[in-house]
C-alpha positions, 0 to 999 in steps of 0.5 A: 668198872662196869656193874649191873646193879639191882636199884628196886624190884625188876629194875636192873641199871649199868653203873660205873663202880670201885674196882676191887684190889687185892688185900689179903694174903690168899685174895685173888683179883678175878676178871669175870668172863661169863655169869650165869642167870640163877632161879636165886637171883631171879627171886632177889630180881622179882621180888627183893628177897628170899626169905629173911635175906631182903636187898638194900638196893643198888645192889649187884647180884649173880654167883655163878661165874666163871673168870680169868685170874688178874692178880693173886695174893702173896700166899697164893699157889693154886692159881697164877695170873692168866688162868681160867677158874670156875668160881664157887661162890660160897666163902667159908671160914674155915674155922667154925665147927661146921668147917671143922667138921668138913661141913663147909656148906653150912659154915657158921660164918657163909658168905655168898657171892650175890646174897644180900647182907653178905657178898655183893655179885659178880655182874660185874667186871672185876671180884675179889675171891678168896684161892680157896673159891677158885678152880683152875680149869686148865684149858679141859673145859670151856668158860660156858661149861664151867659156868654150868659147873656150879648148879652141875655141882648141886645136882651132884651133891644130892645125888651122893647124899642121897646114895642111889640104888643103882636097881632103884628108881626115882623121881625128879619135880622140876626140869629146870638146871638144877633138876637137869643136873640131878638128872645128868649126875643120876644117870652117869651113877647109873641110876636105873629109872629116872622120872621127871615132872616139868611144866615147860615143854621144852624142858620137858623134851630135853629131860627125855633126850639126856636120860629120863625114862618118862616126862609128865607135865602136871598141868594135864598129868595124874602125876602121882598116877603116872608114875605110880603105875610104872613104880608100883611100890613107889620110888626111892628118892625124890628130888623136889627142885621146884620149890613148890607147896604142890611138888612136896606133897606129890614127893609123899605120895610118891616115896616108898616107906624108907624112901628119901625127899631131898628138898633142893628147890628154893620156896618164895614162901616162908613155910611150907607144910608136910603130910605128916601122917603119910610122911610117918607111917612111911618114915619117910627121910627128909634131907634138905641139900645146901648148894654143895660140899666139895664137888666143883673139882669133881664136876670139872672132871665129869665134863672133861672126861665127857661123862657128863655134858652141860652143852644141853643146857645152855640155851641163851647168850647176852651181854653185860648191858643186856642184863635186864633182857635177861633176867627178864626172860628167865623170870618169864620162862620165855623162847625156852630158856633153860640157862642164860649165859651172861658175857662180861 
């Protein structure tokens, strides 16, 4: 089968490899139909790591997807041959006390798909997912939509972990899917005001047209002002979806003591720090948000039910053999790109 594999730092190849086969029980063989670029996988693209999780290369990246089913297991019943599913890409072992604990997110024993020492991705043609990770569309909702499922999912899951006041106000640093998906999954919970900080401009207008009540961009914005003087108390939460040094602190500045700093963006750097003066004397809330916990199936039904659109967010379409175009531009925040949908 065809796959896209990472062979050195921003060097993408189209290559000939094993296609997989069903092994066990509960496996199920998936054609993958579209592959979303992720700011994850654009890390191990640029740079060969997050963190301590360092690329061997060749390696296949990718983890939002979504598929056709091709073959299933013996112990198979959620899905049968010929449905379409959205794939979550985190494989859990079902045993572990964090399982246990309905904690499936921080399993003890996660594998994820494009994470390096653990699944290799789904830029490829085929994969084997356990039923578990497949969630049967049922015609609802398109294959672009599903996709968008995934980062959709996260922004979900942080806003119920954050438990909003619907009188309350918040603030989202970054405009990119996930801050998107904050935005959208805030204001179908009716979150009162929603203030967003992004660099780009177009993601700044389209923040303002799915719901933000005001848009600033920190390269010419007081950001902390601005929203200060329109929340003079402060905010309730803020979700920093940038991964940015900078977007932390402006969240302290921004929090009402008891408010909560839900860390979600992805930092390239080891460490970053915490005002931990003003983060006391606050006591202020730190939650970090790992991906999501049993919300795929949810937001299939936000986007069939028309609650929740993703459309918005789709903005680019390449082929398989244009991986690296892709990539590429997503890196380079080029032509406005906010998701780039990959076509098997």
């Amino acid at each position: 089968m065809k796959a896209v594999v990472l062979t050195g730092v921003r060097r993408m190849e189209l290559v000939d490899v094993p296609e997989p086969s069903v092994k066990e029980d509960n496996d199920v063989l998936l054609k993958i139909e579209m592959v979303g670029v992720c700011g994850s996988d654009v890390h191990y693209h640029e740079t060969g790591r997050i963190g301590s999780q360092i690329v061997e290369y060749p390696f296949i990246v990718g983890h939002e997807c979504t598929a056709t089913v091709k073959a299933v297991g013996g112990a198979v019943t959620r899905v049968g041959v010929g449905d379409s599913v959205v794939v979550d890409p985190a494989i859990s072992c079902g045993a572990c006390d964090q399982c246990q604990q309905g904690r499936r997110n921080t399993c003890r024993n996660l594998k994820f798909l494009g994470c390096p020492g653990q699944v290799e991705g789904c830029l490829c043609e085929y994969i084997v997912m356990p039923e578990d990770c497949c969630f049967p569309m049922g015609g609802r909702i398109t294959l672009a939509q599903g996709v968008l499922c995934e980062p959709l999912a996260i922004g979900l899951y942080a806003v119920k972990e954050a438990k909003l006041r619907k009188d309350g106000a918040i603030a989202i640093l970054g405009a990119g899917p996930i801050g998107l998906s904050c935005l959208i999954s805030a204001k179908a919970e009716n979150t009162n005001a929603c203030y967003v900080t992004e660099k780009i401009g177009e993601r700044m207008e389209v923040a303002k047209e799915n719901g933000a009540s005001w848009v600033g961009n920190p390269n010419g914005d007081d950001i902390v002002e601005e929203i200060i003087h329109r929340e003079s108390a402060g905010v309730d939460v803020v979700f920093e979806c940038a991964g940015q040094q900078e977007t932390v602190d402006q969240a302290v500045e921004l929090l009402k003591p008891g408010g909560k700093l839900m860390l979600i963006g992805i930092p390239r750097t080891e460490r970053i720090s915490l005002v931990i003066d003003k983060m006391r004397r606050k006591e202020i809330t730190l939650i970090n948000v790992r991906r999501q916990n049993k919300c795929t199936e949810a937001c299939i039904d936000l986007v069939a039910s028309g609650k929740i659109s993703v459309d918005f967010m789709i903005t680019h379409r390449f082929r398989l053999e244009q991986t690296q175009e892709a990539f590429d531009m997503v890196a380079g925040y080029r032509n406005g790109v906010i998701k780039a949908l990959i076509e098997t």
